[in-house]
Backbone bond lengths (Angstrom), bond angles and torsions (degrees), N, CA, C in turn:
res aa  C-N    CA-C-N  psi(-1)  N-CA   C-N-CA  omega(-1)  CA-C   N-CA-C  phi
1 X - - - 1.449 - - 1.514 108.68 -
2 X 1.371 117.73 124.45 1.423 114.32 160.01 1.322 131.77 -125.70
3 X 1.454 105.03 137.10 1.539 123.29 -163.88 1.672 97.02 -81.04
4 X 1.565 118.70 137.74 1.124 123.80 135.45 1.524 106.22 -120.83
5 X 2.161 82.16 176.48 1.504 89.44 -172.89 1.763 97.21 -151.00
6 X 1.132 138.38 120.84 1.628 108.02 149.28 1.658 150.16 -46.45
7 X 1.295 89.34 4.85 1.429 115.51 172.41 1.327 103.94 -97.89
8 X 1.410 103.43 -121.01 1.636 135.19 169.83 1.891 98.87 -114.22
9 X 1.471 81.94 167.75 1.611 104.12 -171.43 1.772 89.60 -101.66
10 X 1.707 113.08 124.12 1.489 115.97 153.09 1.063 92.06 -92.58
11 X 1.306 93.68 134.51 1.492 138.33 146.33 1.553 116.62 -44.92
12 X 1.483 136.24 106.26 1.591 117.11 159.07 1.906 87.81 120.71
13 X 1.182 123.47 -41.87 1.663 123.45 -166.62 1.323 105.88 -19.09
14 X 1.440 110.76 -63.79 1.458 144.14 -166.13 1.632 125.45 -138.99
15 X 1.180 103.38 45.40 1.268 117.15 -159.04 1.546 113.77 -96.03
16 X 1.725 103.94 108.80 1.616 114.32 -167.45 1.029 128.71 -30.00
17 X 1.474 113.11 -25.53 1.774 120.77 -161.35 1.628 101.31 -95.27
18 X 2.290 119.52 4.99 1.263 73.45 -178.50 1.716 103.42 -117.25
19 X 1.143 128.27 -141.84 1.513 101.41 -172.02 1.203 104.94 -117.11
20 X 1.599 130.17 -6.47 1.710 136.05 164.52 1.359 90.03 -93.13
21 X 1.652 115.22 143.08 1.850 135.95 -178.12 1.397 99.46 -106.48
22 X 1.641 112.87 -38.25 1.177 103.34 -175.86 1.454 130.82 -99.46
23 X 1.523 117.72 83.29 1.433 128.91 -149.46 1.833 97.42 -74.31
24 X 1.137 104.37 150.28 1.357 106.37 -176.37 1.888 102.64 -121.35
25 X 1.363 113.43 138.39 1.689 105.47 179.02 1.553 106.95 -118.33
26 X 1.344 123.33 127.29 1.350 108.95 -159.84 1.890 91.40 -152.27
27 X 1.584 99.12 153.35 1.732 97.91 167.09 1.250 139.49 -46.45
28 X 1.179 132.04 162.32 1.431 110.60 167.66 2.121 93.69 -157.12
29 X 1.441 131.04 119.84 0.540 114.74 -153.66 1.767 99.77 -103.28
30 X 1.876 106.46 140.14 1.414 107.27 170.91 1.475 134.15 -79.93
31 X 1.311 119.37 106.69 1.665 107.55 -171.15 1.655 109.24 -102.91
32 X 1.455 112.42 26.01 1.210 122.26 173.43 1.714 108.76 -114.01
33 X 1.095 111.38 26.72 1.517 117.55 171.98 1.796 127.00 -120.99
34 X 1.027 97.87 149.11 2.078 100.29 174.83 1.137 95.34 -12.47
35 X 1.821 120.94 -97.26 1.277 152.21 174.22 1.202 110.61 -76.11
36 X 1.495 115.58 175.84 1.337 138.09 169.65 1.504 111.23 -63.23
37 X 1.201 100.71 111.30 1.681 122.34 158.11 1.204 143.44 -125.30
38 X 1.588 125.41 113.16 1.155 129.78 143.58 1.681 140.61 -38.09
39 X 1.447 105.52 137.01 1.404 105.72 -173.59 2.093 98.40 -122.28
40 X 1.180 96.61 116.81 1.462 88.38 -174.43 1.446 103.08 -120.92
41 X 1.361 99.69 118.82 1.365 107.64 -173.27 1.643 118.94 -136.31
42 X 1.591 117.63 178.10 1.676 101.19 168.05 2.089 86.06 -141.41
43 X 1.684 79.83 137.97 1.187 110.33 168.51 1.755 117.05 -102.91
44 X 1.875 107.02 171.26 1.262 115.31 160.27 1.506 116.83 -82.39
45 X 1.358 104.60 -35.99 1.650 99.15 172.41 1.708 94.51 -155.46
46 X 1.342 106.69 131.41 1.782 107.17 162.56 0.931 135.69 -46.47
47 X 1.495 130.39 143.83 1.339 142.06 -12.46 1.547 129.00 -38.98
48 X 1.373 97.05 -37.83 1.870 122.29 -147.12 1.905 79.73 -67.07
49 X 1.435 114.21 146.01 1.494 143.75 158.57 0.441 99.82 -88.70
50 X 1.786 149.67 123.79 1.565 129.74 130.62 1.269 123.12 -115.54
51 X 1.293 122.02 2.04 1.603 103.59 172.42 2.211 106.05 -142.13
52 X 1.065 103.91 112.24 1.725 121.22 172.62 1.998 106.45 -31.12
53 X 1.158 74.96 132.85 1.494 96.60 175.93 1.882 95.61 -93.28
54 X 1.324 114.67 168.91 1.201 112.67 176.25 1.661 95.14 -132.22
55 X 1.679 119.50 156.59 1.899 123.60 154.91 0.859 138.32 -14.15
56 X 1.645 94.27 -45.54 1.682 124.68 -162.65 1.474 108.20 -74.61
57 X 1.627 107.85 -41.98 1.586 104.78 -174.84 1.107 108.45 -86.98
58 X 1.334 141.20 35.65 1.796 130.39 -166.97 1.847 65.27 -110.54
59 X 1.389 95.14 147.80 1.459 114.80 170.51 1.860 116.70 -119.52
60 X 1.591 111.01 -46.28 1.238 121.52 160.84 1.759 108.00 -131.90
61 X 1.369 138.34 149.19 1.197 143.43 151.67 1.402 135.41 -165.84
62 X 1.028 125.77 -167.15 1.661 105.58 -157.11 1.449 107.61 147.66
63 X 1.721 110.33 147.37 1.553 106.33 169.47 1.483 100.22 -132.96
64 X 1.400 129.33 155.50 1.118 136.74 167.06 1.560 130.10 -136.39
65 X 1.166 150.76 164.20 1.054 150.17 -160.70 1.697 94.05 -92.55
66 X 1.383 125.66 129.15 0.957 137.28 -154.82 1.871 96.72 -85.58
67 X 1.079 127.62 -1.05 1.367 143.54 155.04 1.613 122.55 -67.49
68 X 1.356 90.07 -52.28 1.186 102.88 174.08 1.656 121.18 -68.97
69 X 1.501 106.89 -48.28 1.738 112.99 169.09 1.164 99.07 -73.83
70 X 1.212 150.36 30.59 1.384 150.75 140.28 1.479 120.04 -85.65
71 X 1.037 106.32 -38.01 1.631 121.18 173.13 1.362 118.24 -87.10
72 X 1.598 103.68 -46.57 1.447 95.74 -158.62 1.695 115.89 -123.32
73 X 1.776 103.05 18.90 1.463 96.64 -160.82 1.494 123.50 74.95
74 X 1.227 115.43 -179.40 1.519 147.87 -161.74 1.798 89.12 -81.72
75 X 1.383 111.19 -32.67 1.376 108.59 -173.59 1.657 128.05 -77.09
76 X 1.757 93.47 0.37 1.378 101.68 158.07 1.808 136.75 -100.53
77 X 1.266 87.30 16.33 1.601 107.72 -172.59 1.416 104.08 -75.60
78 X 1.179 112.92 163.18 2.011 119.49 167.56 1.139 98.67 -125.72
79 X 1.742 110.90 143.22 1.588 120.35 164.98 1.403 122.82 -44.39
80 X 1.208 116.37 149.03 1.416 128.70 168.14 1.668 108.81 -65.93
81 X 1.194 145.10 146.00 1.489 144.95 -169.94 1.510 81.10 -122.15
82 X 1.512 137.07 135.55 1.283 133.56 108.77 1.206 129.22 -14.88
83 X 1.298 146.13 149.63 1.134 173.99 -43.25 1.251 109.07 143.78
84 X 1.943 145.68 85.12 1.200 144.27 -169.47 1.779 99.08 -65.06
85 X 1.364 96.51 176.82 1.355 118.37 139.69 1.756 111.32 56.88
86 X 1.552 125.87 -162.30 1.337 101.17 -176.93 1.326 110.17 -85.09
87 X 1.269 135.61 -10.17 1.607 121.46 153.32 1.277 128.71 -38.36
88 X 0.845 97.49 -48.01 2.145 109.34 173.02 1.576 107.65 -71.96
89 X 1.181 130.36 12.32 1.794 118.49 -156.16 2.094 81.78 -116.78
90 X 0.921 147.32 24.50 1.197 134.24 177.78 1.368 123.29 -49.29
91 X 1.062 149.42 112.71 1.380 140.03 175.02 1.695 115.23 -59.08
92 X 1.266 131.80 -13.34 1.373 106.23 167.99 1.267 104.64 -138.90
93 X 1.549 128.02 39.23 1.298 125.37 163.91 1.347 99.56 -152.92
94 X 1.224 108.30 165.56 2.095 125.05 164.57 1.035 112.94 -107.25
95 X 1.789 115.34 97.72 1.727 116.48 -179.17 1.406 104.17 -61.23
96 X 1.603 126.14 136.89 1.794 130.72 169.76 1.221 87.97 -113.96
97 X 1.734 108.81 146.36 1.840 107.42 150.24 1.570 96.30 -93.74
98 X 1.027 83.50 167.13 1.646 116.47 -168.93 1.999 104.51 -109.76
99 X 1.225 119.32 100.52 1.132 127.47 -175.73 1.744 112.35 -27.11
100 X 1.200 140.32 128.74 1.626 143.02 -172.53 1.637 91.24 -60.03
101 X 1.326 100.05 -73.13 1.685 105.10 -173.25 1.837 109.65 -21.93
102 X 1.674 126.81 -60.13 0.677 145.56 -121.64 1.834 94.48 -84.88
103 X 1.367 104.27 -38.64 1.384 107.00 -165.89 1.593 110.83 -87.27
104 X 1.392 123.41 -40.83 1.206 151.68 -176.14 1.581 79.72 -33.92
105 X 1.588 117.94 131.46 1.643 148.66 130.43 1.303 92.44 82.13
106 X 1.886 148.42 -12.36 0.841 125.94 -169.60 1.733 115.02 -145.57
107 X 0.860 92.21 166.36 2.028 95.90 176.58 1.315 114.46 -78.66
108 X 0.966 116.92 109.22 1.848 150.06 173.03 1.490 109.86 -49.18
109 X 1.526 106.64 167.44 1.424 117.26 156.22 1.235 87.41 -175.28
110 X 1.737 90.62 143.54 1.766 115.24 -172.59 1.309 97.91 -115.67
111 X 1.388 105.79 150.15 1.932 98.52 165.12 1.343 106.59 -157.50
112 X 1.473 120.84 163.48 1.597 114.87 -175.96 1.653 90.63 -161.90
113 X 1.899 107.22 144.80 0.966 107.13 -178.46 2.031 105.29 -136.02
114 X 1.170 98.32 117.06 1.403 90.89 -166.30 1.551 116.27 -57.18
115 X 1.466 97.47 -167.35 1.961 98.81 161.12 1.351 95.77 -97.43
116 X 1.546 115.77 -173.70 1.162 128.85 -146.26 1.801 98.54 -103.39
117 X 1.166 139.83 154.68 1.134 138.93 161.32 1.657 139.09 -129.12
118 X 1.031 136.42 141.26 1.661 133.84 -145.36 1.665 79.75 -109.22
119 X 1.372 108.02 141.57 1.809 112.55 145.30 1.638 103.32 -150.19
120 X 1.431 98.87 153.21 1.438 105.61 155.93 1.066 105.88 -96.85
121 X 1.701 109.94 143.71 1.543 115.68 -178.86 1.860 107.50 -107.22
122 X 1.120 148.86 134.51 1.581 162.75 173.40 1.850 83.65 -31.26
123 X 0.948 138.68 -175.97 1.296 155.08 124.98 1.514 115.53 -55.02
124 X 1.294 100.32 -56.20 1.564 121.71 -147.44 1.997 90.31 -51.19
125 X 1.423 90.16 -41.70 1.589 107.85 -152.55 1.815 107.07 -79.55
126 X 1.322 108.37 -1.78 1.513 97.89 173.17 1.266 131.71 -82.35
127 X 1.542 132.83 -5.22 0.641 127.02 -176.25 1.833 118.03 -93.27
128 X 1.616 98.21 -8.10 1.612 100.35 171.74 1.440 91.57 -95.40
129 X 1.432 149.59 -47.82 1.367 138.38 156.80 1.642 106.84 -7.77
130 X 1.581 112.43 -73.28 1.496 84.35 -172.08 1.395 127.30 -87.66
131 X 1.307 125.41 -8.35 1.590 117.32 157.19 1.491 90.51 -48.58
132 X 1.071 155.47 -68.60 1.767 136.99 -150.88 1.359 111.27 -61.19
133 X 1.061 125.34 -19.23 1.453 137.88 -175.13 1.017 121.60 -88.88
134 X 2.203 116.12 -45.29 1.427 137.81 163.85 1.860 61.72 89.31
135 X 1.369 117.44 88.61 1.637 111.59 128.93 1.260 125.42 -89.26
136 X 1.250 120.37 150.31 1.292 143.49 123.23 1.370 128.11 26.68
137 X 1.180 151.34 164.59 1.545 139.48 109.61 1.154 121.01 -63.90
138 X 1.336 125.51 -14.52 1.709 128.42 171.43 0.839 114.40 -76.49
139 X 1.624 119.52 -28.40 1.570 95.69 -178.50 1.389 105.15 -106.30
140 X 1.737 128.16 11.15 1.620 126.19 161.55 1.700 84.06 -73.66
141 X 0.980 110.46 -62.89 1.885 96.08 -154.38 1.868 98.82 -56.23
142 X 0.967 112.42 -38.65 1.924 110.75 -173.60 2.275 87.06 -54.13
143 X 1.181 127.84 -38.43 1.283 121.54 -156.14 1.504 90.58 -90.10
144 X 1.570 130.20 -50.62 1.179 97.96 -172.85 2.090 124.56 -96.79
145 X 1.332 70.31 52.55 1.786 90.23 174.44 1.806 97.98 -115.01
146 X 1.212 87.22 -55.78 1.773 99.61 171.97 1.780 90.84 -52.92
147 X 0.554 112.66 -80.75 2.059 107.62 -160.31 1.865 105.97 -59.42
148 X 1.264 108.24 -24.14 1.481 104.21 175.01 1.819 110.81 -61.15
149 X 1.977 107.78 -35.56 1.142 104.58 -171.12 1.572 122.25 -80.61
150 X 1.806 108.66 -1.54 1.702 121.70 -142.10 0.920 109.44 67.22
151 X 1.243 131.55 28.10 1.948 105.52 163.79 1.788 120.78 -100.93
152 X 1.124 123.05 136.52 1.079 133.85 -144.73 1.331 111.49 -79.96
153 X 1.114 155.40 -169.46 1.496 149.77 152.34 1.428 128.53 -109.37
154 X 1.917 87.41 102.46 1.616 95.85 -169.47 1.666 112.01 -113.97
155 X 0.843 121.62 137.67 1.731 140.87 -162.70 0.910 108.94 -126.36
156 X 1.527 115.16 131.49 1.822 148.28 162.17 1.561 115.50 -113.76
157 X 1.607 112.21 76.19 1.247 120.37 -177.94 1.563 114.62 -80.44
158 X 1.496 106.01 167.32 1.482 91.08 166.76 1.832 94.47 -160.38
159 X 1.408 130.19 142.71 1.155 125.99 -165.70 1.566 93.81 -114.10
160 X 1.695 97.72 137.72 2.021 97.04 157.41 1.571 88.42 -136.85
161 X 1.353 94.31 171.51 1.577 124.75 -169.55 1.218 114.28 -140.17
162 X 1.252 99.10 159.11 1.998 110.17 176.82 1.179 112.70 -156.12
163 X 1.633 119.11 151.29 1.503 103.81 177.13 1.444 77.15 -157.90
164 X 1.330 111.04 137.01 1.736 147.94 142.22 1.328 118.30 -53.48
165 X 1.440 119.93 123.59 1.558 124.14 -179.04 1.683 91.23 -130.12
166 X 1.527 104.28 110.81 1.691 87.47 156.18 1.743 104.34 96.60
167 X 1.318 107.05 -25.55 1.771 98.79 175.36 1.810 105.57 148.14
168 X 0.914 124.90 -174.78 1.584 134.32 -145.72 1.417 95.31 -115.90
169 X 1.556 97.89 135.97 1.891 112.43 173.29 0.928 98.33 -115.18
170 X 1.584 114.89 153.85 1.476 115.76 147.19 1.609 110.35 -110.80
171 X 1.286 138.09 19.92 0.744 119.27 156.03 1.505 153.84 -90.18
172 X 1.415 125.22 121.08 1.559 106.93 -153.74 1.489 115.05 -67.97
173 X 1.244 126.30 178.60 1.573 143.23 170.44 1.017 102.09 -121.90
174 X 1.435 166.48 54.81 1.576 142.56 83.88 1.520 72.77 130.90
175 X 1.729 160.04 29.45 1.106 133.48 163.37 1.432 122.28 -68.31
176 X 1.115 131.67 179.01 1.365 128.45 168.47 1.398 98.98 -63.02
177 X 1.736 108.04 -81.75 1.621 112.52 179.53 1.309 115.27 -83.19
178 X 1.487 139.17 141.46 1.455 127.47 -173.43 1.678 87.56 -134.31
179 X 1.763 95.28 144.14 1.622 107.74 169.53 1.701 97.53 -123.79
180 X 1.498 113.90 123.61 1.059 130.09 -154.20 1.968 108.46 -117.80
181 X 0.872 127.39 111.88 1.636 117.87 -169.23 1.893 84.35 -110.00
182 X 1.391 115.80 109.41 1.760 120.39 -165.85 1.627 96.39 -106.90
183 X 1.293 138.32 -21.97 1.411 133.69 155.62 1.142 126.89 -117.05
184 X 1.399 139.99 150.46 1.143 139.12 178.86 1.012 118.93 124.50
185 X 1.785 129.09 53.62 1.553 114.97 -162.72 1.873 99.76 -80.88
186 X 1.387 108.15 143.96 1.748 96.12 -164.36 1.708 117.27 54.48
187 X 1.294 89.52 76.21 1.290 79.07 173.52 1.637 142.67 -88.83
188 X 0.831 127.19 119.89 1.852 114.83 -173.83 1.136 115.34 -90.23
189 X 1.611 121.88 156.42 1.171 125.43 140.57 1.453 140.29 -30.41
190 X 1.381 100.11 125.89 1.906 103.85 -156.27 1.262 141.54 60.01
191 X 1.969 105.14 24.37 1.110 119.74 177.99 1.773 106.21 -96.35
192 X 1.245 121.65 167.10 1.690 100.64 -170.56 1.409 76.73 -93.14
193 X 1.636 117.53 152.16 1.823 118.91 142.25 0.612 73.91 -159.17
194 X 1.395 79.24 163.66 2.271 153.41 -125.24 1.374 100.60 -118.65
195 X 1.373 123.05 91.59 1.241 127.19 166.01 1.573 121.57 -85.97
196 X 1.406 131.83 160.29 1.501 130.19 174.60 1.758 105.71 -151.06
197 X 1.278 88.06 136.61 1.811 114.97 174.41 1.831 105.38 -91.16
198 X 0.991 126.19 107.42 1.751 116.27 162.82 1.430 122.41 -92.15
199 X 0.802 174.14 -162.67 1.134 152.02 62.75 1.842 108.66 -103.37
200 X 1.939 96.84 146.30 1.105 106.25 -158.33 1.890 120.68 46.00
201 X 1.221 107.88 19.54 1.348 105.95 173.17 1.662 120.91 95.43
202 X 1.612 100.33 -4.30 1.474 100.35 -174.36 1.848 97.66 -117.77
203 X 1.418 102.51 148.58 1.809 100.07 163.10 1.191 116.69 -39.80
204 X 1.600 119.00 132.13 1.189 127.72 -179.39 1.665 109.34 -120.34
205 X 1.460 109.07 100.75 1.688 121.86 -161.15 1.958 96.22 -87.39
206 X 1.519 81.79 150.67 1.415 88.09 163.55 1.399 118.37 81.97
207 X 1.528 104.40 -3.64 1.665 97.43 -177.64 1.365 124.13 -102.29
208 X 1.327 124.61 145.50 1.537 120.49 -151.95 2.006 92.70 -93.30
209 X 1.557 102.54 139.38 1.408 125.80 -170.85 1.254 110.24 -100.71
210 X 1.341 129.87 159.12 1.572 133.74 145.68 0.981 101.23 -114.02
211 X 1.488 117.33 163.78 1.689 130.94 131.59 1.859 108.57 -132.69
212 X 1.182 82.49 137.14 1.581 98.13 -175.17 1.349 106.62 -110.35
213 X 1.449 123.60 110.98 1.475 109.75 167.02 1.619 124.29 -97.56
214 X 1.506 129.85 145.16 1.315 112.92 170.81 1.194 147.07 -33.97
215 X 1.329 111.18 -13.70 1.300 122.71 -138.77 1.936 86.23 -126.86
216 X 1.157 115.62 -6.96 1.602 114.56 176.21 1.722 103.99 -132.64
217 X 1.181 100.13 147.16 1.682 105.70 155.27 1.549 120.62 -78.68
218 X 1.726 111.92 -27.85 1.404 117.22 167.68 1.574 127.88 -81.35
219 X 1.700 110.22 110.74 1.268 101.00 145.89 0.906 153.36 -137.69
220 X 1.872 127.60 -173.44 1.002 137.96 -141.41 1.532 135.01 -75.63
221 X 1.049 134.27 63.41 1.473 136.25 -167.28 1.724 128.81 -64.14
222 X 1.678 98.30 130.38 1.378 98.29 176.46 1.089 99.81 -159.81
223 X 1.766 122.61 172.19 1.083 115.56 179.61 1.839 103.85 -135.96
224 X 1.592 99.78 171.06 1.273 103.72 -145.49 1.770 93.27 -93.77
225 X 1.677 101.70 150.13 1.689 105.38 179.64 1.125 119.93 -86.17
226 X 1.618 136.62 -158.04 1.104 109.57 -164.18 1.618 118.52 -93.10
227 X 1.453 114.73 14.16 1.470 131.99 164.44 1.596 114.54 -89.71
228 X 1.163 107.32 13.01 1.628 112.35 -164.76 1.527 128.86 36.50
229 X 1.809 96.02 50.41 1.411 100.32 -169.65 1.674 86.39 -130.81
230 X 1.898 94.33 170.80 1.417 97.63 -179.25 1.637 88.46 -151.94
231 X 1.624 106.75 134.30 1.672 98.60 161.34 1.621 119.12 -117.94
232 X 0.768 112.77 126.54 1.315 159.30 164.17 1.516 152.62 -102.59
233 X 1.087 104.99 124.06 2.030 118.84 -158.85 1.534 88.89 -118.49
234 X 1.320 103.28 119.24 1.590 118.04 173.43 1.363 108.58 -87.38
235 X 1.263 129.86 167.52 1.309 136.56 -178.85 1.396 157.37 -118.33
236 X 1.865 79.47 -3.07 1.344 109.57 179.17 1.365 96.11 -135.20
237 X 1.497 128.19 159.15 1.482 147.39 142.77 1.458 112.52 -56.70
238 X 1.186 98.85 160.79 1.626 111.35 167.12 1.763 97.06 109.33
239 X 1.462 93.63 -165.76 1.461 103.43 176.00 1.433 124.88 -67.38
240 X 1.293 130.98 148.09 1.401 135.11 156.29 1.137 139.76 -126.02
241 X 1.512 133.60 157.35 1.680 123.80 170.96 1.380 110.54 -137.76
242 X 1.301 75.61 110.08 2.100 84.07 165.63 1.374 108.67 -79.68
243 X 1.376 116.84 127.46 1.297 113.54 173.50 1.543 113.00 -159.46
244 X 1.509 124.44 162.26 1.240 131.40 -131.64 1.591 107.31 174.62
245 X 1.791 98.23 122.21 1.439 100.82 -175.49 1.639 100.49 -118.55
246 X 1.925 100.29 128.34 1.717 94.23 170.36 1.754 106.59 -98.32
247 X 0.977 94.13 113.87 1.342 110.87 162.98 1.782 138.34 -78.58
248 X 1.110 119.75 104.29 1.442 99.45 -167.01 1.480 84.34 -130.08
249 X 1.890 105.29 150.28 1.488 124.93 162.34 1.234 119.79 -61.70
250 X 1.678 108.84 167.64 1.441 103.48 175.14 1.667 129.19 -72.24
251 X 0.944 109.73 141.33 1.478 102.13 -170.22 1.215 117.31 -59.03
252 X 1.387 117.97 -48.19 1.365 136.26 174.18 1.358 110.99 -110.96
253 X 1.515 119.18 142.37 1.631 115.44 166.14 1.354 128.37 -44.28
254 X 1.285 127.60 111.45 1.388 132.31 157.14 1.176 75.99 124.92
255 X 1.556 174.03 -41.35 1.041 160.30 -172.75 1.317 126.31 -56.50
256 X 1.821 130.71 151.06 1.398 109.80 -158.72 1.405 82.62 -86.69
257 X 1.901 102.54 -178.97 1.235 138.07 -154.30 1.910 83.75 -111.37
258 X 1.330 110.21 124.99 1.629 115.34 -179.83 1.814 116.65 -95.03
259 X 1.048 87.56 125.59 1.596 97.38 169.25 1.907 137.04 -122.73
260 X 1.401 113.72 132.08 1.528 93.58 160.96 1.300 93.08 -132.02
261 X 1.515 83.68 169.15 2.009 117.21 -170.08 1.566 90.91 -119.64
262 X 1.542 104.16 118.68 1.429 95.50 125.82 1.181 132.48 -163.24
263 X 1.509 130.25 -174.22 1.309 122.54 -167.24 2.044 107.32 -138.80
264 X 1.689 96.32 145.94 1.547 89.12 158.27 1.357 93.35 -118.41
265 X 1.737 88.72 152.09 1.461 102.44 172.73 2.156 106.92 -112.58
266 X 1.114 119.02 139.04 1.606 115.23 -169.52 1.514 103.56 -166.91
267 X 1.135 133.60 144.53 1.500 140.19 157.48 1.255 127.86 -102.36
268 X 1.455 101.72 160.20 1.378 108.64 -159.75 1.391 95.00 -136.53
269 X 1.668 109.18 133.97 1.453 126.89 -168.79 1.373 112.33 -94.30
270 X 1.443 124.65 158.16 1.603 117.18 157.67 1.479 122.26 -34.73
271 X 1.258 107.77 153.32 1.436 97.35 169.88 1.297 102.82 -105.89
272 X 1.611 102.32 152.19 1.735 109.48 -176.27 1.122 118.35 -51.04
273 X 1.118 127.51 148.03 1.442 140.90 155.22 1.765 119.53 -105.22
């Protein structure tokens, strides 16, 4: 498999030797630091980090007071800062601070949207690619039209992320793909919430979801209705990631096959007793 990039090449994205194709890169927040820090990384399966994001690939990101993206849009957010010195040097994540202003008295939302990235994928290896994805039959029959003709499997990915501090937005930030948690401020176990798929800003129906919690190796599959929402009562506490790859064929022959990744990251508390 080979990775390009117009940047630099990460290491690990999609990396043959491991046994999930569809790597997911998502927040993870540090509460063992000065300030507020982010850890943005991409794993084989959540929690675990294993391979560093670099500066270079953040394309858009930012956190804002979820008050504020209520009022004022995405255009009230502040950049993410890197991480100096050997705090910032992690081998399988990219420490961000998180603006002071930003967190102070209210519930947050972080987001980051990389640059775009090229790979060739093996043959051999697509067919565990799309179990990670939960394809389709459209897009097996779109592949074995592609392999009926010899054409190889070439990909233009691009990853965004989100993570919840403090309780659930519905408001989007201008990503390509957006994962949206629209009820549930604090959310608990065995409470129903209101999830949403966007792409380009509109409901995106029909597309098959995960959530992965820390606390299981199993997860949760469903797919989205025709509002690109799904409800759902999780079952455990702790951390989670909703996440979800749109996959589309090439439009034209010989053209790559388009993808985005993304993920929310948010927790879920006991439920009262």
């Amino acid at each position: 498999m080979r990775l390009r990039s117009p940047l630099l090449t990460v290491l690990g994205l999609l990396a043959a030797s491991c046994t999930a194709l569809a790597h997911d890169t998502w927040f993870e927040l540090r509460t063992d630091a000065s300030s507020p820090t982010l850890l943005l990384g991409t794993g084989n399966r959540f929690p675990v980090q294993e391979s560093r994001l670099e500066a270079e690939h953040l394309k858009r990101h930012g956190c804002a007071r979820q008050s504020d993206l209520a009022a004022g849009g995405a255009a009230s957010g502040r950049a993410l800062a890197p991480v100096g010195g050997p705090a910032g040097r992690l081998p399988n994540a990219l420490p961000l601070r998180v603006p002071k202003a930003v967190t102070e008295g209210d519930a947050t939302t972080c987001w980051a949207s990389l640059v775009a990235f090229e790979v060739e994928l093996d043959a051999s290896k697509v067919e565990a690619y799309f179990k990670e994805v939960g394809a389709g039959p459209s897009l097996r029959a779109a592949w074995a039209t592609e392999q009926a003709a010899g054409r190889p499997w070439l990909e233009r990915f691009v990853k965004h992320a989100r993570l919840e501090l403090g309780g659930a937005s519905s408001q989007p930030v201008g990503m390509t793909l957006e994962a949206l948690m629209l009820q549930g401020a604090n959310p608990k176990v065995a409470q129903d919430l209101r999830f949403q798929l966007l792409h380009e800003g509109r409901p995106l129906a029909d597309q098959p979801v995960e959530w992965v919690s820390e606390r299981s190796p199993l997860g949760i599959w469903r797919r989205t209705d025709a509002q690109g929402q799904v409800v759902l009562a999780l079952p455990l506490s702790g951390r989670w990631l909703m996440r979800s790859v749109l996959l589309r064929p090439p439009a034209q022959a010989g053209e790559r096959w388009q993808s985005d990744f993304v993920t929310l990251a948010f927790e879920v508390t006991p439920a009262a007793r």
